[in-house]
C-alpha positions, 0 to 999 in steps of 0.5 A: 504491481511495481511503483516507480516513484517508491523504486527510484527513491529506495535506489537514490537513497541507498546511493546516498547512503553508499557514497556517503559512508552513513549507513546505520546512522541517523542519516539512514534513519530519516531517509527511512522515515521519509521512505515509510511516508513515500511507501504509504502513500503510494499504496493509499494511492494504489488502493484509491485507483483499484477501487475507482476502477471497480466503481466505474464499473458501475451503471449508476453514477449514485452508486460509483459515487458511493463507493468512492466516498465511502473508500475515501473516509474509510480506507486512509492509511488502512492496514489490512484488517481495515481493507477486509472490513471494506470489502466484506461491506460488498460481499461477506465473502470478499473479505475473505478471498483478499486475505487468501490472494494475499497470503500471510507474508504480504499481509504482515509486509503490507502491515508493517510498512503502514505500523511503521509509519503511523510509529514515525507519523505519530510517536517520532519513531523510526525503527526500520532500516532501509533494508527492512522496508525495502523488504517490507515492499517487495513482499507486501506488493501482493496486496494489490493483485488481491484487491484487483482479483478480489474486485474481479478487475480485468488486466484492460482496467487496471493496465494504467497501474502498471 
């Protein structure tokens, strides 16, 4: 799943640091702060948006209901040990089909963009370049087919995430 809104600003700031010469300098560092924020919460976002889908699959409102509020006090900048405690609420199993959708590498990924920014959120800590989270992105974008094949979402109710 692509995020255009993270694409476009990765793009932007690798061409300010290109015709700016600041590449490795403080400069690089805070676009890389605000980047670690951009990237979180788009996947927060993301996340929010698959869960709503399967919520309105849902013939009781009560229900749908549930859910939404329950992913919106639980699952704010999870890390995905957190996001496979919520899907094991549903199903023992699910938690479990996530994490081997994923793989190891997209989790770590996912994982560290979510670390980083609590570091940077938190402690004032940016140690991740913009390379790294460039990286970190791409690799953990595999998270979110997860959570779709995890919920057994067909391709018509996640179409708008695309």
């Amino acid at each position: 799943m692509k995020f255009k809104v993270v694409e476009e600003a990765i793009k932007e700031c690798r061409q300010h640091l290109d015709s700016t010469k600041t590449g490795g300098s403080q400069t690089e560092n805070r676009l890389a702060a605000y980047l670690l924020v951009l990237i979180s919460a788009q996947f927060e976002l993301r996340i929010e948006a698959i869960i709503e889908a399967y919520a309105k699959r849902q013939k009781d409102r009560r229900i749908e209901s549930f859910i939404l509020g329950a992913a919106g006090k639980q699952l704010r900048s999870p890390k995905i040990s957190t996001i496979t405690g919520f899907l094991s609420w549903f199903d023992g199993k699910w938690g479990e089909t996530f994490t081997k959708h994923a793989g190891n590498q997209a989790t770590a990924a996912y994982d560290s963009i979510i670390s980083n920014r609590h570091a940077f959120v938190h402690e004032a800590q940016c140690n991740v370049t913009i390379s790294d989270l460039e990286g970190f992105y791409h690799d953990g974008s595999p998270v979110f087919s997860a959570l779709v094949a995890t919920f057994e979402l067909r391709a018509h109710e996640v179409r708008h995430l695309h």
